[in-house]
Wavefront OBJ file of the C-alpha trace (Angstrom):
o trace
v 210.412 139.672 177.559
v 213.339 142.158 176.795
v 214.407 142.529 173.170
v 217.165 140.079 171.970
v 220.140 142.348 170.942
v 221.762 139.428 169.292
v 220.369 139.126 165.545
v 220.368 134.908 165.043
v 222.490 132.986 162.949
v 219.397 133.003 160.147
v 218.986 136.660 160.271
v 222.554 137.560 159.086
v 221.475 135.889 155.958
v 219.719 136.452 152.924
v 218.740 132.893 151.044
v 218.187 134.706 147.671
v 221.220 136.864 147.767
v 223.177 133.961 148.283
v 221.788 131.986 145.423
v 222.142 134.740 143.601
v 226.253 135.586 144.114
v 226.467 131.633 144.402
v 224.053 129.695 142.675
v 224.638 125.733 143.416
v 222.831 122.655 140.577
v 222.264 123.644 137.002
v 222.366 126.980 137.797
v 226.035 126.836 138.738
v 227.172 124.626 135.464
v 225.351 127.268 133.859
v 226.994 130.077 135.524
v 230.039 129.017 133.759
v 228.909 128.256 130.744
v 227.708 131.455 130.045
v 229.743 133.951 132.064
v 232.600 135.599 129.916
v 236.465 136.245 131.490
v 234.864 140.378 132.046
v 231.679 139.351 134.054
v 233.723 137.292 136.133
v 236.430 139.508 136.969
v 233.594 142.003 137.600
v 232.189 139.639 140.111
v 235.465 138.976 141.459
v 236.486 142.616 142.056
v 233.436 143.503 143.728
v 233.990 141.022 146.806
v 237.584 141.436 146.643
v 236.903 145.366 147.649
v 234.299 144.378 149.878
v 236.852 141.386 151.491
v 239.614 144.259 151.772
v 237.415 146.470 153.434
v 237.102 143.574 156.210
v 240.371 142.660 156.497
v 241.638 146.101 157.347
v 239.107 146.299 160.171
v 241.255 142.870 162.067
v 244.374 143.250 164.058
v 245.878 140.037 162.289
v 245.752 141.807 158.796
v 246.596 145.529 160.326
v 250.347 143.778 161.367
v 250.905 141.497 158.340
v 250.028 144.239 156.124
v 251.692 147.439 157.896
v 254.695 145.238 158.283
v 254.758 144.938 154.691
v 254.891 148.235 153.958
v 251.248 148.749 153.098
v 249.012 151.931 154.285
v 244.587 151.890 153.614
v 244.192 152.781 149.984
v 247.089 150.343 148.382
v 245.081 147.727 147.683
v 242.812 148.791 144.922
v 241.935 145.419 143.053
v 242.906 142.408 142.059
v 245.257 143.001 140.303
v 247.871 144.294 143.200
v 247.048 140.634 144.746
v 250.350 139.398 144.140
v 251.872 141.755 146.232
v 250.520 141.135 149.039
v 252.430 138.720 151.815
v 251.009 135.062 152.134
v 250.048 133.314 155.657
v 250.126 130.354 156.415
v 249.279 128.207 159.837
v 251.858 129.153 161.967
v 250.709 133.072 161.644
v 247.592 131.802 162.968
v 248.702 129.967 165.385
v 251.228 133.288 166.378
v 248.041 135.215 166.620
v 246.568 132.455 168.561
v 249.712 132.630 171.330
v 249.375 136.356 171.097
v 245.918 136.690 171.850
v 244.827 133.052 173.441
v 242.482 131.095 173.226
v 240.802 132.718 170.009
v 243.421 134.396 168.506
v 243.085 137.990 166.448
v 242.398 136.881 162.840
v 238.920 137.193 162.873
v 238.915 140.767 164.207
v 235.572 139.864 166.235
v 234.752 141.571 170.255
v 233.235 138.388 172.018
v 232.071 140.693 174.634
v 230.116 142.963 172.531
v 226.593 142.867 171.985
v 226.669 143.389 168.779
v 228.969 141.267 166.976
v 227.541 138.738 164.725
v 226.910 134.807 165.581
v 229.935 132.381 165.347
v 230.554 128.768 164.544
v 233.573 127.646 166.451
v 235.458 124.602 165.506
v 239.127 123.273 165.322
v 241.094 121.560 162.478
v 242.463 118.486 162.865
v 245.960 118.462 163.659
v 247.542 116.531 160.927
v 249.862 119.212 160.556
v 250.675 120.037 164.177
v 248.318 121.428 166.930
v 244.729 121.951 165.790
v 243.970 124.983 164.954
v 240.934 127.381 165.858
v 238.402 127.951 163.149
v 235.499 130.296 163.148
v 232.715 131.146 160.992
v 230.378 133.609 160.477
v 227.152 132.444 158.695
v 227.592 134.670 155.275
v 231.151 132.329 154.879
v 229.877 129.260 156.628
v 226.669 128.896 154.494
v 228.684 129.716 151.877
v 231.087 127.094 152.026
v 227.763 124.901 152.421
v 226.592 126.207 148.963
v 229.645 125.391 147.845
v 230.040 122.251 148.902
v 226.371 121.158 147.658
v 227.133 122.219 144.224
v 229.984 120.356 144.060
v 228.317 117.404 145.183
v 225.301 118.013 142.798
v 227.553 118.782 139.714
v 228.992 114.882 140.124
v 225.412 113.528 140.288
v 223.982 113.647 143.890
v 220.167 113.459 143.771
v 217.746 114.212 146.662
v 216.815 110.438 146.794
v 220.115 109.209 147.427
v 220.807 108.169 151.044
v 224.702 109.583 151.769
v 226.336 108.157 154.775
v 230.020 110.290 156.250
v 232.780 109.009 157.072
v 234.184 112.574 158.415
v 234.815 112.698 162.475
v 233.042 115.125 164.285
v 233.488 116.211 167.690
v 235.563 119.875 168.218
v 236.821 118.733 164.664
v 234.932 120.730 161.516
v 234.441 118.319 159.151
v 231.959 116.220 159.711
v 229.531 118.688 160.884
v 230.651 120.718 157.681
v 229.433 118.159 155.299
v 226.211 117.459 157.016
v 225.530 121.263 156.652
v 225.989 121.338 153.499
v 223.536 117.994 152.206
v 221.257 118.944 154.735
v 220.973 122.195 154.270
v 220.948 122.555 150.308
v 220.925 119.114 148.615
v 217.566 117.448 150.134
v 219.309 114.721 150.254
v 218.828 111.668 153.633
v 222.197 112.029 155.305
v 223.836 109.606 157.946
v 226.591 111.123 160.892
v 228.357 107.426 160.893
v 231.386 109.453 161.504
v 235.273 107.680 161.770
v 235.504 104.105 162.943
v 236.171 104.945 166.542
v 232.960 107.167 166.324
v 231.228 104.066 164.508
v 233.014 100.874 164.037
v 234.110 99.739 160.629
v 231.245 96.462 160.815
v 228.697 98.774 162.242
v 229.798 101.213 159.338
v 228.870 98.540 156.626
v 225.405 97.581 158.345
v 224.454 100.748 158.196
v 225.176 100.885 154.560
v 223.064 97.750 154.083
v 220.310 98.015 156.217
v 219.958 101.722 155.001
v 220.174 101.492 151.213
v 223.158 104.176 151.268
v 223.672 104.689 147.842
v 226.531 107.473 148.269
v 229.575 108.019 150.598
v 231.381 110.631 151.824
v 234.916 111.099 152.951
v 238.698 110.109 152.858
v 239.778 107.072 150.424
v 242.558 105.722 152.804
v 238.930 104.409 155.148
v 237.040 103.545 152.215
v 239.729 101.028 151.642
v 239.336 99.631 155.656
v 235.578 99.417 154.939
v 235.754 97.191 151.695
v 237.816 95.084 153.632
v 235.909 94.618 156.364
v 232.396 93.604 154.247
v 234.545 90.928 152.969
v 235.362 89.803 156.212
v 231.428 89.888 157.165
v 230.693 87.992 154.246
v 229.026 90.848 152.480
v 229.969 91.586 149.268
v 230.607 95.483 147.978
v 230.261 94.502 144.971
v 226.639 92.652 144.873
v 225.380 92.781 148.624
v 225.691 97.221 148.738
v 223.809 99.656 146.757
v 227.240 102.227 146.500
v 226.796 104.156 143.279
v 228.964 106.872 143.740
v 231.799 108.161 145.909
v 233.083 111.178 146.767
v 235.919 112.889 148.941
v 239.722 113.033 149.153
v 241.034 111.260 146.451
v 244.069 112.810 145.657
v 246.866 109.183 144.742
v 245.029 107.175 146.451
v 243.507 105.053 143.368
v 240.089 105.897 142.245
v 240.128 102.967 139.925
v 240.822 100.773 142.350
v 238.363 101.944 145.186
v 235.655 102.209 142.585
v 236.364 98.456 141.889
v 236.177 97.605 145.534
v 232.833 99.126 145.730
v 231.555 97.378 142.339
v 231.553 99.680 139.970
v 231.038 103.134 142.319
v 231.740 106.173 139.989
v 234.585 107.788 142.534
v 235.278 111.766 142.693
v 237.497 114.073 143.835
v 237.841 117.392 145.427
v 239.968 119.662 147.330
v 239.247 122.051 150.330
v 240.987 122.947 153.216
v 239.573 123.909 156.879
v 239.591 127.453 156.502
v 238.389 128.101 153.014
v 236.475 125.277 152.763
v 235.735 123.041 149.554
v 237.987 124.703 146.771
v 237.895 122.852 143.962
v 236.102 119.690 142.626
v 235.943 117.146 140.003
v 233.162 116.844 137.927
v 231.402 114.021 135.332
v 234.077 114.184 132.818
v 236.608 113.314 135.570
v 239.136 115.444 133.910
v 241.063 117.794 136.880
v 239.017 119.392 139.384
v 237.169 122.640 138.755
v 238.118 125.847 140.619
v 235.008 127.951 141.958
v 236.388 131.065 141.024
v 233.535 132.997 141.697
v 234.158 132.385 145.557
v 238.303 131.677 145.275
v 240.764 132.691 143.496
v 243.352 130.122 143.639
v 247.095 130.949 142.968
v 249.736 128.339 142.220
v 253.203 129.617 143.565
v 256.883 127.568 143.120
v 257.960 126.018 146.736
v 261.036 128.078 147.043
v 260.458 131.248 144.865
v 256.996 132.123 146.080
v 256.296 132.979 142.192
v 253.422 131.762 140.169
v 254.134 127.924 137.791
v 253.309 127.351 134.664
v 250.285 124.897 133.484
v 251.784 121.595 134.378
v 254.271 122.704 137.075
v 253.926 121.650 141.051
v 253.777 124.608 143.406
v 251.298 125.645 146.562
v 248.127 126.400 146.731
v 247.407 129.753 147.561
v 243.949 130.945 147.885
v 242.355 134.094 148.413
v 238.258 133.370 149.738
v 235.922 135.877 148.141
v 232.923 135.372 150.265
v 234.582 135.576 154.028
v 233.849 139.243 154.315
v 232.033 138.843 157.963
v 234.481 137.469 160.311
v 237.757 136.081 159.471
v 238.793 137.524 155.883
v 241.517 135.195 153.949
v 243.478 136.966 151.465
v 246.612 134.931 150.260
v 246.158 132.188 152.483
v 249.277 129.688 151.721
v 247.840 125.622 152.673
v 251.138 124.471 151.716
v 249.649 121.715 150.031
v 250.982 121.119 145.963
v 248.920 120.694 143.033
v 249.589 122.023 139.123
v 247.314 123.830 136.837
v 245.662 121.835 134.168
v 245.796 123.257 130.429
v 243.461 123.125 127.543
v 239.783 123.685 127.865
v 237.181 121.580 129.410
v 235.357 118.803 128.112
v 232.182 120.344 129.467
v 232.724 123.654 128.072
v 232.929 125.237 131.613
v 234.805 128.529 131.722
v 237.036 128.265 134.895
v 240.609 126.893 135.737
v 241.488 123.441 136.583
v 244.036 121.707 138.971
v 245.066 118.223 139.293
v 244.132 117.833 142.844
v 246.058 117.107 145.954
v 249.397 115.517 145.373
v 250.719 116.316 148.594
v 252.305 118.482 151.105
v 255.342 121.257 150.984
v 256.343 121.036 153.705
v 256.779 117.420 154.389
v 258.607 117.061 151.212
v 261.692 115.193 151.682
v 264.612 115.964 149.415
v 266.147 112.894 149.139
v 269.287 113.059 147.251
v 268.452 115.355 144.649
v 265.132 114.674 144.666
v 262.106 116.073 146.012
v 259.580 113.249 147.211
v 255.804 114.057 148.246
v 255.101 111.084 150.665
v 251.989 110.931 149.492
v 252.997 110.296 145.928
v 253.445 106.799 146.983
v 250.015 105.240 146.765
v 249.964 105.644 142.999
v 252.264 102.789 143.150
v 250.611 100.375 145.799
v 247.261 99.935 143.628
v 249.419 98.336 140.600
v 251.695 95.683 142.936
v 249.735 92.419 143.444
v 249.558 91.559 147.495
v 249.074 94.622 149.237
v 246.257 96.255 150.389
v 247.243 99.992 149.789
v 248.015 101.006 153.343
v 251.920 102.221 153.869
v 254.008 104.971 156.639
v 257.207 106.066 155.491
v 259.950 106.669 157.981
v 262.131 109.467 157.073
v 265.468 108.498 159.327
v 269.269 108.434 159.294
v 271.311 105.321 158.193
v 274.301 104.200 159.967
v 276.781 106.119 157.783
v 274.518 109.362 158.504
v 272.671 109.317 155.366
v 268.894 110.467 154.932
v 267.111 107.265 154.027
v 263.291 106.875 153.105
v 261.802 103.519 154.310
v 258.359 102.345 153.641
v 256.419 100.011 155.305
v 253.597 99.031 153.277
v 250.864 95.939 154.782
v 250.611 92.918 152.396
v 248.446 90.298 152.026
v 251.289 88.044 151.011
v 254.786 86.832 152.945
v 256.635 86.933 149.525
v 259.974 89.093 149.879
v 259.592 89.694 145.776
v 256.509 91.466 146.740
v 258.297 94.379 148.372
v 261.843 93.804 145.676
v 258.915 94.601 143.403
v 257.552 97.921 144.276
v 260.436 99.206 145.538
v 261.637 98.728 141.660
v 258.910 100.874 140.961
v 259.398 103.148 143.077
v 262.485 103.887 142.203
v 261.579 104.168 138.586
v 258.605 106.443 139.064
v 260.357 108.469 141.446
v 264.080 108.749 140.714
v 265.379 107.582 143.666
v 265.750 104.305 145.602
v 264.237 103.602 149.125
v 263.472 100.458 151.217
v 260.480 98.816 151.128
v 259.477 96.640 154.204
v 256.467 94.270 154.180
v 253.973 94.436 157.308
v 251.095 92.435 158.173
v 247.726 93.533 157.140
v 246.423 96.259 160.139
v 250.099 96.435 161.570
v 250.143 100.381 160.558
v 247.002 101.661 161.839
v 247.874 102.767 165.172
v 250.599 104.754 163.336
v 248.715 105.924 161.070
v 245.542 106.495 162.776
v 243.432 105.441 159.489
v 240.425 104.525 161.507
v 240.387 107.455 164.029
v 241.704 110.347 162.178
v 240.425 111.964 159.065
v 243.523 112.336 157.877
v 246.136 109.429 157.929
v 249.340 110.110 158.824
v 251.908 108.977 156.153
v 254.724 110.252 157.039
v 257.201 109.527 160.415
v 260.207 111.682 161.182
v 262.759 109.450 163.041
v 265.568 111.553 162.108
v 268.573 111.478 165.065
v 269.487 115.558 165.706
l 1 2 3 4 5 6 7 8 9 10 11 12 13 14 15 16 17 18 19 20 21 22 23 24 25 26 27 28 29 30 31 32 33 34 35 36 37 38 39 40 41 42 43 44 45 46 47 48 49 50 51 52 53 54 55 56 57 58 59 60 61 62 63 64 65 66 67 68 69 70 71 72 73 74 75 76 77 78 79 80 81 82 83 84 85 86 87 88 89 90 91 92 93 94 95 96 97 98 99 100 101 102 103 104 105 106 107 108 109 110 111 112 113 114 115 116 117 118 119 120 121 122 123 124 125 126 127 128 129 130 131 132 133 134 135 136 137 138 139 140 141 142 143 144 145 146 147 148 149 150 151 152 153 154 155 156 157 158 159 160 161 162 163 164 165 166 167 168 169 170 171 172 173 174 175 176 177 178 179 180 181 182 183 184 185 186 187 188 189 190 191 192 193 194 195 196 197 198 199 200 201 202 203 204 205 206 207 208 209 210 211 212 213 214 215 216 217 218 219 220 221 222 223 224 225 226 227 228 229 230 231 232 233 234 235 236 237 238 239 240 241 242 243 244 245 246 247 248 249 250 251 252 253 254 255 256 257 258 259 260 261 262 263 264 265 266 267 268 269 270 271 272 273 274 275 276 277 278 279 280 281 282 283 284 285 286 287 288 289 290 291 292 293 294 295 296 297 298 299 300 301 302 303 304 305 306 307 308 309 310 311 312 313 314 315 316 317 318 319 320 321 322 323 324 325 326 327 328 329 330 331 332 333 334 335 336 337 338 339 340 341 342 343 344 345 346 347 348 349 350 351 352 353 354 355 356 357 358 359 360 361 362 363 364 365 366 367 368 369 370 371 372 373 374 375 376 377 378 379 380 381 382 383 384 385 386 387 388 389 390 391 392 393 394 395 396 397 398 399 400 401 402 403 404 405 406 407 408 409 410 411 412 413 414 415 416 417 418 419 420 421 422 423 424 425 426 427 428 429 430 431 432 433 434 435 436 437 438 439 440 441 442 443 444 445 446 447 448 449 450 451 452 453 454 455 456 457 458 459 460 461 462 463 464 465
């Protein structure tokens, strides 16, 4: 048998080493405990060199950088990060059309025999066409690890049963997770997938029948799912063992999911397709800690492009430490808004924290005066008697020619003062007044897609040219 030229996906990595640069349980609280501001820098600068090293080998970062102005050598630390251009989607997606169907970010001959192993996946298109992702197995597994410890630091234990609501298919996410409890939390893990993959009643058999004690994935399904036990007679509250929740909080009321699951401790955390997980809340439920050992995470003003203050919305911009082996990301702009938390930590952790997802920049609609994050919305639907927390807004054109926001929320209830209600609120939370129009419970989800997509859509364009 002829020797295989093609090292496998297990020997491009080394278990230890990886613990080591990113330990994952105790050892990661610890980490941060212990570590002063110098011995993380330290660690910081030495896989920023080795990151910039990579990038300057791929076409993608050869352009964006040369076309900035920058030559080999420029880049000497850290420190000259903020002058270096962001990217965003649409310059992969240009590198995509300019080198189809895999695009020249990732720097990587498909045809040669000796480039390393890849894990190919898409995202999922909330944003516009999906997007091609691919992983080498340093960054994968390390997004894994990452992922794990996140899950461990807000209580996962090896004898929970977890069961995911993430799709899977070309889509990364739900084959994501699964790495990640499989692979480094011991814990029993169930693919239930979205509701077309698994329908909702089957979802909450499984859930029964298996003793899951944890789930995984977006709140706006975890709302469906609560509803639906009712509707089999089973009670969340009493008839399922939930204990804790975790996945993409962000408005969507963790008080009131929590309560719909009787008594499930609910957490956050924040990670894109390409980084993976970023950020993630932990016991004290206080903002959501930043792994800066693997990211560093800039905050930068919508319009400016220059770094907020503690408190202030602007974009997430990260920079992923670890993605040295295939597709490097160095000031990689998601576009989606969050604000810097001030003060210290409750748990005496040394490392930043952010207030989560509170939506996206660019569907902001600047209504009036005022800028309005779609998603800001369900803050408001958990605290207005009759509905059930599902709502699309319709960003369109009144008859006059004025930009109007309407939002169609499902209710429970037929009463107009329902709607005269919350849109009172609405206008009081956000500054500016918008239609509310009641909808029958399940009315929205073809719209939205809440039981086929991991990602609901919540926001229409119906804007005349």
């Amino acid at each position: 048998m002829s020797e295989n030229r093609h090292p496998d996906y297990f020997g491009h990595l080394d278990r230890d080493g990886l613990l080591r640069e990113f330990p994952v349980g105790e050892d990661f609280v610890s980490r941060f405990r212990t570590w002063s501001p110098e011995q993380l820098k330290t660690h910081q600068e030495r896989l920023f060199s080795q990151l910039v090293e990579r990038a300057w080998q791929v076409p993608f970062y050869q352009r964006l950088w040369s076309d900035a102005g920058l030559q080999r050598g420029d880049i000497k630390g850290l420190d000259d990060l903020p002058s270096l251009p962001v990217f965003d989607k649409s310059d992969i997606m240009a590198s995509i059309d300019r080198a189809p169907p895999w695009g020249d970010f990732h720097g990587i001959d498909f045809a040669s025999p000796d480039r390393p192993p890849v894990i190919t996946h898409t995202t999922t298109g909330t944003t516009g066409n999906p997007q091609v992702l691919v992983f080498g197995p340093r960054t994968r597994e390390v997004q894994n690890m990452l992922l794990a410890r996140a899950y461990q630091f807000q209580g996962l234990q090896p004898a929970d049963v977890v069961q995911s609501i993430y799709g899977h298919g070309l889509v990364n996410g739900g084959h994501y997770i699964r790495e990640a409890v499989t692979h480094w939390t011991g814990a029993r893990f169930l693919s239930a997938g979205t509701g077309i993959e698994t329908p909702s009643r089957r979802q909450i058999e499984l859930m029964r029948d298996f003793g899951v004690t944890v789930l995984v994935g977006f709140a706006d399904y975890f709302k469906i799912l609560a509803q639906t036990a009712r509707e089999l007679e089973i009670d969340p509250r009493s008839d399922l063992g939930i204990r804790m929740i975790s996945g993409h909080i962000g408005l969507d009321g963790a008080e009131a999911l929590s309560d719909s699951f009787g008594g499930a401790e609910v957490f956050d955390w924040y990670g894109v397709g390409d980084t993976g997980i970023i950020a993630a809340e932990g016991p004290d439920h206080d903002g959501l800690y930043v792994m800066q050992d693997a990211h560093v995470l800039e905050l930068l003003d919508i319009d400016s492009g220059h770094v907020v203050a503690a408190g202030e919305k602007g974009d997430m911009v990260v920079t992923s430490l670890f993605t040295s082996d295939v597709y490097p990301i160095i000031r990689f702009n998601t576009h989606d808004v969050s604000s810097l938390r001030a003060g210290t930590s409750a748990l005496d952790m040394n490392c930043d924290r952010i207030d989560g997802f509170l939506g996206r920049s660019d569907n902001m609609i600047k209504l009036r005066g005022i800028n309005i994050f779609p998603h800001a919305i369900a803050t408001f639907l958990d605290t207005q008697h009759g509905l059930n927390g599902e709502y699309l807004c319709r960003h369109r054109h009144d008859a006059s020619g004025r930009e109007i926001l309407i939002v169609d929320v499902e209710s429970t209830s037929d009463n107009a003062e329902v709607g005269t209600a919350l849109a009172e609120k609405l206008r009081a939370g956000l500054g500016v007044a918008m239609e509310v129009q009641l909808k029958p419970v399940g009315s929205l989800a073809n719209e939205t897609g809440v039981e086929s997509r991991q990602k609901a859509i919540r926001l229409v364009d119906e804007r005349t040219s």
